[in-house]
Kinemage of the C-alpha trace (Angstrom):
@kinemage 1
@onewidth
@group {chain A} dominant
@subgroup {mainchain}
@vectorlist {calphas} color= white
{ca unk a 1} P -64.076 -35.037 -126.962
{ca unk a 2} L -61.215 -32.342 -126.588
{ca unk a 3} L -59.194 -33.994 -128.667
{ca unk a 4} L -61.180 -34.561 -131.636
{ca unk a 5} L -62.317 -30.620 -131.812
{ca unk a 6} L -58.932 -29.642 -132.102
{ca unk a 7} L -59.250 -29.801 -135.980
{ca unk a 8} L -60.667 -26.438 -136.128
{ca unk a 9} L -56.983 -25.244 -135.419
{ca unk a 10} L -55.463 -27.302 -137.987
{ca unk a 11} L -56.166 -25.161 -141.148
{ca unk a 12} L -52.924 -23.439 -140.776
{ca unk a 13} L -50.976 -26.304 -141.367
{ca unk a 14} L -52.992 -27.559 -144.708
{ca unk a 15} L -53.616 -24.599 -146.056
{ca unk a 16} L -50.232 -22.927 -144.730
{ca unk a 17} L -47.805 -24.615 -146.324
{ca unk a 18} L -47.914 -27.660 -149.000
{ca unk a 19} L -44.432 -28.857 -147.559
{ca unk a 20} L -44.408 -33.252 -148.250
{ca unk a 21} L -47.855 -32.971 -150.230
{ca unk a 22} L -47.914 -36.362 -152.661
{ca unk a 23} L -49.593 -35.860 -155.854
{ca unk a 24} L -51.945 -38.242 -157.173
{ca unk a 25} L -52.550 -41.044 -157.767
{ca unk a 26} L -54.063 -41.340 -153.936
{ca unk a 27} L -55.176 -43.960 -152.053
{ca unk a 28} L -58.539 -44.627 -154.001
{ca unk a 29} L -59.945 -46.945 -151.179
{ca unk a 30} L -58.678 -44.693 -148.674
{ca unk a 31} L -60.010 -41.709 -150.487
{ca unk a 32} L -63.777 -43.224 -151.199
{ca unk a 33} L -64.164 -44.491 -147.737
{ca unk a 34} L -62.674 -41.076 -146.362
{ca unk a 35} L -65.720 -39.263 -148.330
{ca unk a 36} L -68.070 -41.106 -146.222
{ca unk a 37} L -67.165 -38.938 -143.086
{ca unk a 38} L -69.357 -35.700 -144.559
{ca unk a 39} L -72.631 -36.536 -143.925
{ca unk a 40} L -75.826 -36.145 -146.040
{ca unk a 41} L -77.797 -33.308 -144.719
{ca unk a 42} L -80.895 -36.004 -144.007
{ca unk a 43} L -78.515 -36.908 -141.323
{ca unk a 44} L -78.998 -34.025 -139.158
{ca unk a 45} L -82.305 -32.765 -140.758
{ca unk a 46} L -85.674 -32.701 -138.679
{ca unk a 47} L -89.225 -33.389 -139.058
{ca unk a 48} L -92.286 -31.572 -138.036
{ca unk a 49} L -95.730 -31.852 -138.729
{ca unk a 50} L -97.035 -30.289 -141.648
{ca unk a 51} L -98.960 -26.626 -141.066
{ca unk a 52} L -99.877 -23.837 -143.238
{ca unk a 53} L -101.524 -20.648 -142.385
{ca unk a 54} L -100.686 -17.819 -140.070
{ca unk a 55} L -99.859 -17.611 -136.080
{ca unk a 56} L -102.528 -17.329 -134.166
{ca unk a 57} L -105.163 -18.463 -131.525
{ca unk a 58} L -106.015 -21.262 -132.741
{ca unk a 59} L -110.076 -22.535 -132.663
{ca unk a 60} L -110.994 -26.653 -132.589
{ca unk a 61} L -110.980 -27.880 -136.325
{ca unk a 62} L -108.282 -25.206 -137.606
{ca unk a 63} L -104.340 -25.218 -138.229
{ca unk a 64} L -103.042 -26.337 -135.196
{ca unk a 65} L -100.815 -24.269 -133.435
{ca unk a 66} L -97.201 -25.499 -132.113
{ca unk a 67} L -97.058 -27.406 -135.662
{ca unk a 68} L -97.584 -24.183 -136.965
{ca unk a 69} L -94.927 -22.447 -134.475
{ca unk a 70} L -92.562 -25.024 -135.435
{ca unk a 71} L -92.265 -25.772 -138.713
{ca unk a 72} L -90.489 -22.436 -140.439
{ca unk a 73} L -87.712 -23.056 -137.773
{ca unk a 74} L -87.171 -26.678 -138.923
{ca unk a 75} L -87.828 -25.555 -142.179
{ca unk a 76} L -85.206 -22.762 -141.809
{ca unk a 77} L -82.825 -25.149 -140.200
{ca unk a 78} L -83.219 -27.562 -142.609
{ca unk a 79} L -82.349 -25.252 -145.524
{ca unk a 80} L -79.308 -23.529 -143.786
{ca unk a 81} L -78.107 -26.759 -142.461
{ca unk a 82} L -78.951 -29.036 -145.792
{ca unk a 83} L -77.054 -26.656 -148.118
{ca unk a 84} L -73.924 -26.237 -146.135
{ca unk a 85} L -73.772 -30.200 -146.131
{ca unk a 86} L -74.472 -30.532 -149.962
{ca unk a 87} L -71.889 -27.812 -150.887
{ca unk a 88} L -69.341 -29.902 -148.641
{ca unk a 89} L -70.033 -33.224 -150.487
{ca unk a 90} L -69.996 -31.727 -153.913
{ca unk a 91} L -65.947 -30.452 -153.350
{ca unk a 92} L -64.960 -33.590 -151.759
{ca unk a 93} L -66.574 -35.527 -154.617
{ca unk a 94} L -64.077 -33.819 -156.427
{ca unk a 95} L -60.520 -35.227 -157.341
{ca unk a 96} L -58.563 -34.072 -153.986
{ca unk a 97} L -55.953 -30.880 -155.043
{ca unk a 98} L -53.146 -32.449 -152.225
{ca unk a 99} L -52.846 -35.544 -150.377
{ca unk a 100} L -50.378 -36.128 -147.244
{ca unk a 101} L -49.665 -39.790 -146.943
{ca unk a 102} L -48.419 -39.669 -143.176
{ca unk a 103} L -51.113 -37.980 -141.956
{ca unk a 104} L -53.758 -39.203 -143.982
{ca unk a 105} L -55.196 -35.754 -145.318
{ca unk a 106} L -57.092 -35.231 -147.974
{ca unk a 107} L -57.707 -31.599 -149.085
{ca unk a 108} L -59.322 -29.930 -151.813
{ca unk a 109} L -58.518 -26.261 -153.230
{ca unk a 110} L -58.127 -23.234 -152.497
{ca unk a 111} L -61.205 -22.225 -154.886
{ca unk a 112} L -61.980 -18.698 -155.709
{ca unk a 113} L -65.343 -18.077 -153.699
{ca unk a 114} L -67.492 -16.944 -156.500
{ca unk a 115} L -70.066 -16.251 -153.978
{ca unk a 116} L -67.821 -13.641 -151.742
{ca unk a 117} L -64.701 -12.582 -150.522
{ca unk a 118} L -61.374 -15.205 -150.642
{ca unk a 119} L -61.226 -18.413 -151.663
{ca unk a 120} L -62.613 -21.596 -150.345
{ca unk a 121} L -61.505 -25.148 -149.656
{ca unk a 122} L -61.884 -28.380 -147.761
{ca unk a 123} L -60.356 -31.539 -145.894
{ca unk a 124} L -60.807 -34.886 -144.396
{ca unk a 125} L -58.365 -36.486 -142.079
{ca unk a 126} L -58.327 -40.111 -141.088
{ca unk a 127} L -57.360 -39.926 -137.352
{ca unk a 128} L -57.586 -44.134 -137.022
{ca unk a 129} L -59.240 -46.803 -135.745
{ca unk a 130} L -58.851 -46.180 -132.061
{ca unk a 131} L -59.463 -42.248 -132.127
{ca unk a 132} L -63.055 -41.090 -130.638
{ca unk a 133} L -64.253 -40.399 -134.188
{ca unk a 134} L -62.531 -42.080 -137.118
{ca unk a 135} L -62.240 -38.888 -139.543
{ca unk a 136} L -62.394 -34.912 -139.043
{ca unk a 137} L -63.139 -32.223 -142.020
{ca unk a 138} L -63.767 -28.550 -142.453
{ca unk a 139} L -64.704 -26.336 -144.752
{ca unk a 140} L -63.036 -23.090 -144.688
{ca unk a 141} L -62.312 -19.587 -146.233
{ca unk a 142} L -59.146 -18.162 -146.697
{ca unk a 143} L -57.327 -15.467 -148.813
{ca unk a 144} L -55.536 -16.829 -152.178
{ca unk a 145} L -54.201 -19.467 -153.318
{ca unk a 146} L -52.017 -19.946 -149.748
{ca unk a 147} L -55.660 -19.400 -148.110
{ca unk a 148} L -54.039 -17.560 -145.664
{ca unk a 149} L -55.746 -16.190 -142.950
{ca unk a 150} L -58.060 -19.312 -142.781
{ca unk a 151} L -61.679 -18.892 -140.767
{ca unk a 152} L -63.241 -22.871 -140.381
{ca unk a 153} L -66.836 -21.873 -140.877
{ca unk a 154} L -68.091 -26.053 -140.699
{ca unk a 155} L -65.860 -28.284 -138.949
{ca unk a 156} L -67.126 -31.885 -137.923
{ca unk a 157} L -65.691 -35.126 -136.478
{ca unk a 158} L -67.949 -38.700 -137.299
{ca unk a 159} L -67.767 -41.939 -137.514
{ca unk a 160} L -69.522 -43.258 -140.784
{ca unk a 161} L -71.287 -46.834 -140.783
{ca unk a 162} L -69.148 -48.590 -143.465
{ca unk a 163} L -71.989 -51.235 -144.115
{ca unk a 164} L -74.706 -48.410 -144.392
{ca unk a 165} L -74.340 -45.458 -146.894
{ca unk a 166} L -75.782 -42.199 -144.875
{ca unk a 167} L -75.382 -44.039 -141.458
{ca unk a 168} L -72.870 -43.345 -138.154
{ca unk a 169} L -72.234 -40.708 -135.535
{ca unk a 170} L -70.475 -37.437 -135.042
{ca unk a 171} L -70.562 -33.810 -133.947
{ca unk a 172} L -70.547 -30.824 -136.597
{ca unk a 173} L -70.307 -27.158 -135.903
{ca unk a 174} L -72.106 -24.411 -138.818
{ca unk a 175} L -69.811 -20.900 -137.494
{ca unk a 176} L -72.242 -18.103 -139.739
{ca unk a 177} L -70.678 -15.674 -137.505
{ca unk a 178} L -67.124 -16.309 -138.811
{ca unk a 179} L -68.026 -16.633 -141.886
{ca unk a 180} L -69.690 -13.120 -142.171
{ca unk a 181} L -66.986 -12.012 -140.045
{ca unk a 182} L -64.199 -12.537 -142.881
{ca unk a 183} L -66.484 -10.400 -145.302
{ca unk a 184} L -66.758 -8.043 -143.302
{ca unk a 185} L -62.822 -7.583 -142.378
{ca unk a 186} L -62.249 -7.589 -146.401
{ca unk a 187} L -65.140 -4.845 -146.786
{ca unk a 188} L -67.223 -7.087 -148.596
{ca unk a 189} L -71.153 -7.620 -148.337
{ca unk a 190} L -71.465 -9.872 -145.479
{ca unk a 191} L -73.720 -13.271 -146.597
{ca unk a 192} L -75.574 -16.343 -144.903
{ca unk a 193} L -77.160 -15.967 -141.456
{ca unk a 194} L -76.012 -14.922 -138.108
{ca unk a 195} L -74.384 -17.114 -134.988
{ca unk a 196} L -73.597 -20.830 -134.674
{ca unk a 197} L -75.451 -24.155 -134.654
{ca unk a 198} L -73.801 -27.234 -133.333
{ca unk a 199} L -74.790 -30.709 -133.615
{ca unk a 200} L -74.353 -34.242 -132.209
{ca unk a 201} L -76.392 -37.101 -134.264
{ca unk a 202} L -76.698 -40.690 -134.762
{ca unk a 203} L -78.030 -42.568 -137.393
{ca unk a 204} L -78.340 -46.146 -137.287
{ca unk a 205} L -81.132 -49.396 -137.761
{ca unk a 206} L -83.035 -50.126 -135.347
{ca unk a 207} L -84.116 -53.721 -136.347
{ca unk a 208} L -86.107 -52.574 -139.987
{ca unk a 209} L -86.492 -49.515 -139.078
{ca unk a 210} L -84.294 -46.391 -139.345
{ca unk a 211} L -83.774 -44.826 -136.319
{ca unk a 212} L -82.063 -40.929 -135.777
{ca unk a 213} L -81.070 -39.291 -132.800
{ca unk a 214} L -80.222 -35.563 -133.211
{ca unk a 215} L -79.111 -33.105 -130.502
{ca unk a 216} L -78.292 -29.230 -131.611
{ca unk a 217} L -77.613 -26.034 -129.660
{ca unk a 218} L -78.360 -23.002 -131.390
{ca unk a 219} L -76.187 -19.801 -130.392
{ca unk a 220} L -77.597 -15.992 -131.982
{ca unk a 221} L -79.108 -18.317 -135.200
{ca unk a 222} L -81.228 -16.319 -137.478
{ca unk a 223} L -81.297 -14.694 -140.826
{ca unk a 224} L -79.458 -11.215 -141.001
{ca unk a 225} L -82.410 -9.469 -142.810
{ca unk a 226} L -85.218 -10.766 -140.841
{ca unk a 227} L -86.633 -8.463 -137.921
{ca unk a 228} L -87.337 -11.485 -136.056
{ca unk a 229} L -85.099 -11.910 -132.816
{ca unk a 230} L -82.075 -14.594 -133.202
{ca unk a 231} L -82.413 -17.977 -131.704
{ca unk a 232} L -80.912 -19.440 -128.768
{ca unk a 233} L -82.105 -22.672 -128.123
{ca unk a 234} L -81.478 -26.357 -127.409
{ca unk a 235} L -82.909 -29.085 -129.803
{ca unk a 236} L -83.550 -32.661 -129.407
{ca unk a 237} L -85.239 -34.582 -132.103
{ca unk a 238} L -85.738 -38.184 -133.699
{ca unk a 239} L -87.875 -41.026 -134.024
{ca unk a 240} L -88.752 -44.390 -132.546
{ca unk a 241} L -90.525 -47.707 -134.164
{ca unk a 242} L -94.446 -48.150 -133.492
{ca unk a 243} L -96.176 -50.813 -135.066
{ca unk a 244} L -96.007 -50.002 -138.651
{ca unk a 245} L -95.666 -46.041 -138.335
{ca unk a 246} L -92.358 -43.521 -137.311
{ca unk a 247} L -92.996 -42.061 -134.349
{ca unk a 248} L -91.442 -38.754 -134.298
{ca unk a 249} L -90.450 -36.153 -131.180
{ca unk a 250} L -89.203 -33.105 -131.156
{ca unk a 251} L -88.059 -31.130 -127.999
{ca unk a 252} L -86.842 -27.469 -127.384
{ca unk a 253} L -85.676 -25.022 -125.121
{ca unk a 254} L -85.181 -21.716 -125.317
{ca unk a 255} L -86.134 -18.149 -124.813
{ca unk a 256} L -89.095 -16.387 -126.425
{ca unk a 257} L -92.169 -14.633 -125.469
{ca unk a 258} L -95.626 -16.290 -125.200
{ca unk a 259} L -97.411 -14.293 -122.384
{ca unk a 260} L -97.844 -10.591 -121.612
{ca unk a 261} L -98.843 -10.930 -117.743
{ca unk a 262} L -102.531 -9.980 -117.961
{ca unk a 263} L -103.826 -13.453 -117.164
{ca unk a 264} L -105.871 -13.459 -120.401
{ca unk a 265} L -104.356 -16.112 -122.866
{ca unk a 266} L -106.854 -14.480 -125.585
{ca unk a 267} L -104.271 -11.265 -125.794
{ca unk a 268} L -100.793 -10.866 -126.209
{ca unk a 269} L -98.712 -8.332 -126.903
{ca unk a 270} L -94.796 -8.150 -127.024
{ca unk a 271} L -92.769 -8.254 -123.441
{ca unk a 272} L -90.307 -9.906 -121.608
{ca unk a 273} L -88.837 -13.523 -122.814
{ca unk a 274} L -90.285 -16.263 -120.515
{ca unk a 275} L -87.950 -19.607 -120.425
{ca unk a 276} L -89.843 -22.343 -122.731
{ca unk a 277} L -89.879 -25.977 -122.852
{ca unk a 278} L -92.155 -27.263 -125.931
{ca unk a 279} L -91.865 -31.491 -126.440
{ca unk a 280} L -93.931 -32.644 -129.424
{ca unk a 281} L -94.552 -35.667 -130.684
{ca unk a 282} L -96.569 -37.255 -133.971
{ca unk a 283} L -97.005 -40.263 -136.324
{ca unk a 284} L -94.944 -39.899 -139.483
{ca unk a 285} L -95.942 -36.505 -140.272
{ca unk a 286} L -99.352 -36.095 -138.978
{ca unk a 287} L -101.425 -36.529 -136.258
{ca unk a 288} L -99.821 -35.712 -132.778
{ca unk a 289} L -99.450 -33.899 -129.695
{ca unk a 290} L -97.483 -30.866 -127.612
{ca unk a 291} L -96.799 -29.934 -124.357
{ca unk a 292} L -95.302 -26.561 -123.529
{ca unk a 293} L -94.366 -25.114 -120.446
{ca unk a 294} L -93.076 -21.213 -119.851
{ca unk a 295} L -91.615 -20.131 -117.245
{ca unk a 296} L -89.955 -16.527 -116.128
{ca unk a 297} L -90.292 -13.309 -117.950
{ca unk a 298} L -93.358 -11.880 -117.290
{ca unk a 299} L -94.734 -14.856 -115.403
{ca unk a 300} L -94.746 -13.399 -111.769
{ca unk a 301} L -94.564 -15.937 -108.968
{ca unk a 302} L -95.278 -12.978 -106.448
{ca unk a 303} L -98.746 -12.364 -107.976
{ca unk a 304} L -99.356 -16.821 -107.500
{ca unk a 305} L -98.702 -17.757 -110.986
{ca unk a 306} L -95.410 -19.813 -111.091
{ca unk a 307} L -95.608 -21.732 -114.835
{ca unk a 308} L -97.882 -21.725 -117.785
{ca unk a 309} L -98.986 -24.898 -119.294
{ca unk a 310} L -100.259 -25.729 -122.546
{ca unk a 311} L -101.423 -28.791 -124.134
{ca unk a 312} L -102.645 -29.152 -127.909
{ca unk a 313} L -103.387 -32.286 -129.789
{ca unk a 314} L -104.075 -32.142 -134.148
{ca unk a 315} L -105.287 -35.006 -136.508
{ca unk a 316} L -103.611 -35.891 -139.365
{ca unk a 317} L -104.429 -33.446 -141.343
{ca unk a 318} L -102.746 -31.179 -138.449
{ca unk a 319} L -106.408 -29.537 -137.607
{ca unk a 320} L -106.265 -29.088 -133.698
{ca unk a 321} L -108.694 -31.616 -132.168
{ca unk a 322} L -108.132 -30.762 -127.953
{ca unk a 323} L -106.547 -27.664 -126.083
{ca unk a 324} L -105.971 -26.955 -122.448
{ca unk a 325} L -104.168 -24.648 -121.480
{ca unk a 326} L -103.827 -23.192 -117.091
{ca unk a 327} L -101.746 -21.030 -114.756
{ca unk a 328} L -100.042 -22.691 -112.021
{ca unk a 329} L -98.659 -21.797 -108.666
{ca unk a 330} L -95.209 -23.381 -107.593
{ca unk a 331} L -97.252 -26.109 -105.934
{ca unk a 332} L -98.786 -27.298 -109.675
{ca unk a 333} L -101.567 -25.778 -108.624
{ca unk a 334} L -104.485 -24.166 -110.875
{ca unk a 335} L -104.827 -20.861 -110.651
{ca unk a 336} L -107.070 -20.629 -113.771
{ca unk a 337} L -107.339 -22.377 -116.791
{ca unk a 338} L -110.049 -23.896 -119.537
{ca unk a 339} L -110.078 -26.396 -122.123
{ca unk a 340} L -111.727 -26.656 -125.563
{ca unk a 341} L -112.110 -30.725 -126.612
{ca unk a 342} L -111.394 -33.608 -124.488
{ca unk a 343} L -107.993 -35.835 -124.189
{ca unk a 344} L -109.646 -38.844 -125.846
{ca unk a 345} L -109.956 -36.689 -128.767
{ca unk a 346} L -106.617 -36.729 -129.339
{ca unk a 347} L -107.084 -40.421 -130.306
{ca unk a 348} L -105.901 -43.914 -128.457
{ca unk a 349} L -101.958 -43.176 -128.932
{ca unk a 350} L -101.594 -39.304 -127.514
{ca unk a 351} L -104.700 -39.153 -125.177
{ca unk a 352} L -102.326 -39.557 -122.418
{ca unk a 353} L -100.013 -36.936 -121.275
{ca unk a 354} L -96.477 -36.985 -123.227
{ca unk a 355} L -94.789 -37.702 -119.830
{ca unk a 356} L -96.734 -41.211 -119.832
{ca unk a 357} L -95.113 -42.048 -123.459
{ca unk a 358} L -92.188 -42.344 -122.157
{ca unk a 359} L -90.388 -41.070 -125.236
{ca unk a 360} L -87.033 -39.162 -125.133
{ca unk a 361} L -86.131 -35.448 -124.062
{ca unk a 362} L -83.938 -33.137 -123.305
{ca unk a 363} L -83.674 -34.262 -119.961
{ca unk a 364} L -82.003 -37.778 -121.605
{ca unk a 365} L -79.218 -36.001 -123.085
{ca unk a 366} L -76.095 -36.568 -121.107
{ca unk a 367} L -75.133 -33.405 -119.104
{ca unk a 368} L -71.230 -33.502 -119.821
{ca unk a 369} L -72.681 -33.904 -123.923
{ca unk a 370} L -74.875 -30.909 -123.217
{ca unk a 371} L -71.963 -28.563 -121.199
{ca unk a 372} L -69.259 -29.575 -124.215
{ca unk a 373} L -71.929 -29.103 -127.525
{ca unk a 374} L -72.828 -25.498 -125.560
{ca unk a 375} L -69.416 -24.227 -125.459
{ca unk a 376} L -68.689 -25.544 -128.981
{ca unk a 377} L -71.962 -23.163 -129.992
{ca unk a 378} L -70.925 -20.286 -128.129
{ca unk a 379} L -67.113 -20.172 -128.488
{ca unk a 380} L -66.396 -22.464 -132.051
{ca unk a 381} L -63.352 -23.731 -132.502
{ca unk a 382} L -61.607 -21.407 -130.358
{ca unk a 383} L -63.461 -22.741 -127.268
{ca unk a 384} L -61.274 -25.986 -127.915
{ca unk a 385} L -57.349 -24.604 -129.161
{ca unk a 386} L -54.617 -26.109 -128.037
């Protein structure tokens, strides 16, 4: 995996020098099959359940509430993530500016950035049929028309399904920090969010059906206006076959604060972070059910209570139809708890726990996949340079 996110490094030497550039006409075939390698931002986008209304304690036959927790993050993802991917794939469907013949690079640019500071441009590279991922590209911003002092702000590696338009594997890396970084060193009204978000996906058919895999680590993401506190997370989402439905899953990790220590989940105000873990899972984009479990923070094992656990189930209209929710000791233990509904009201699919579904989580994700997608997040491309 090294090896293939070196390419951050490489803008230097396309946007450095043009030395043994060919001019068109390119390799047409090479070039159309080469534009497959950005994907479409469906690719890596997630689902949640539809919600509307505000955060709150939810009652039995209102808004449910981890649908309602979840969805402006997806949403917010979505957006950030989706636009960065359709700005990509409108300058590569562009007639290429260069095109290296030995090395198989395509490159397109530099553009003044009408949007900010510099100029833009792009590339694809076909690394070959036997490297780990087929092509690498980057978007980056650079000053002039050399592009000199280059920043990669998206660099990715994949391997697009040649019999499926949209389909195939890869790793991507969003670097907002880099990006505001170069505004900021040319004194110019830094844009876009904050921190990183790196991605690993796979889209393929499963039988019929479409079936995505997405894993993402998010490092300080957030917008730069918003008072809310950045994100720092890991993501794991997708969806499976059932009958004639998409079951979807989402699950997440990270830091935030759900619990002020006063053993009364009918108050909370702001504290310490406790460590989450939140796994949800619903048909299409409707009825379904979370788990979440918080750990840490202002959860105090010395006073008996070791986790907090929380599970919610919604119809398809995402009203909340069953609630439970306890304190633990490190044994599993009740310490105190209640429940509003019962688990058969969550209907004959997610009346049983989540564990019982047997669907996939974080825990699935390969650990050396996990350690090399985390560094990518926190370091970018500098976390893999020669």
């Amino acid at each position: 995996m090294k090896k293939m996110l070196l390419f951050g490094s490489l803008a230097v030497a396309l946007f450095g020098c043009g030395e043994d550039s060919t001019k068109p006409p390119f390799d047409i075939a090479g070039l159309t099959a080469a534009r497959t390698a950005v994907p479409a931002a469906d690719s890596v986008s997630a689902s949640s359940p539809g919600a509307t209304g505000t955060a709150g304690q939810p009652l039995l036959g209102e808004q449910a509430l981890y649908p309602m927790w979840t969805r402006p993050l997806v949403q917010g993802v979505n957006r950030t993530v989706g636009d960065m991917l359709r700005i990509l794939n409108f300058v590569v469907a562009l007639e290429p500016t260069r095109y290296n013949a030995e090395d198989k690079t395509w490159w397109w640019g530099p553009y003044p950035n009408e949007d900010g500071a510099g100029h833009i441009g792009a590339y694809i590279r076909d690394e070959g049929p036997d490297a780990d991922f087929r092509y690498a590209f980057a978007f980056v911003r650079g000053d002039g028309d050399g592009l000199t002092d280059p920043r990669v702000v998206m660099f990715g590696a994949t391997n697009p399904d040649a019999s499926t338009v949209g389909h195939g594997s890869g790793v991507m890396v969003w670097d907002f920090g880099a990006s505001r970084a170069f505004d900021v060193a040319r004194q110019a009204e830094p844009t876009g969010p904050t921190g990183r978000f790196a991605v690993l996906f796979n889209r393929s058919n499963d039988g019929e059906d479409e079936r995505r895999l997405v894993y993402a680590v998010f490092k300080n993401f957030g917008e730069a206006d918003s008072d809310a506190e950045p994100v720092n997370l890991e993501y794991f989402y997708g969806n499976v076959r059932t009958d004639d439905h998409k079951l979807r899953f989402i699950n997440y990790r990270g830091e935030f604060d759900v619990y002020d220590g006063d053993n009364d989940p009918e108050t909370q105000e702001p504290t310490q972070n406790e460590r989450n873990d939140v796994r949800m899972v619903f048909l299409d984009e409707g009825m379904g059910r979370a788990q979440a479990i918080a750990t840490g923070g202002d959860i105090n094992p010395e006073g008996g209570v070791s986790t907090l656990s929380v599970h919610e189930c919604w119809d398809d209209r995402i009203r909340e139809t069953y609630l439970a929710r306890a304190a633990l000791d490190a044994d599993d233990n009740p310490i105190w708890g209640n429940e509003e509904g019962e688990p058969d009201d969550c209907g004959p699919v997610f009346k049983r726990e989540l564990k019982e579904l047997a669907l996939p989580s974080l825990d699935d994700v390969d650990d050396k996949l996990r350690t090399a997608l985390d560094e990518l997040a926190t370091n970018g491309a500098a976390a893999f340079a020669p």
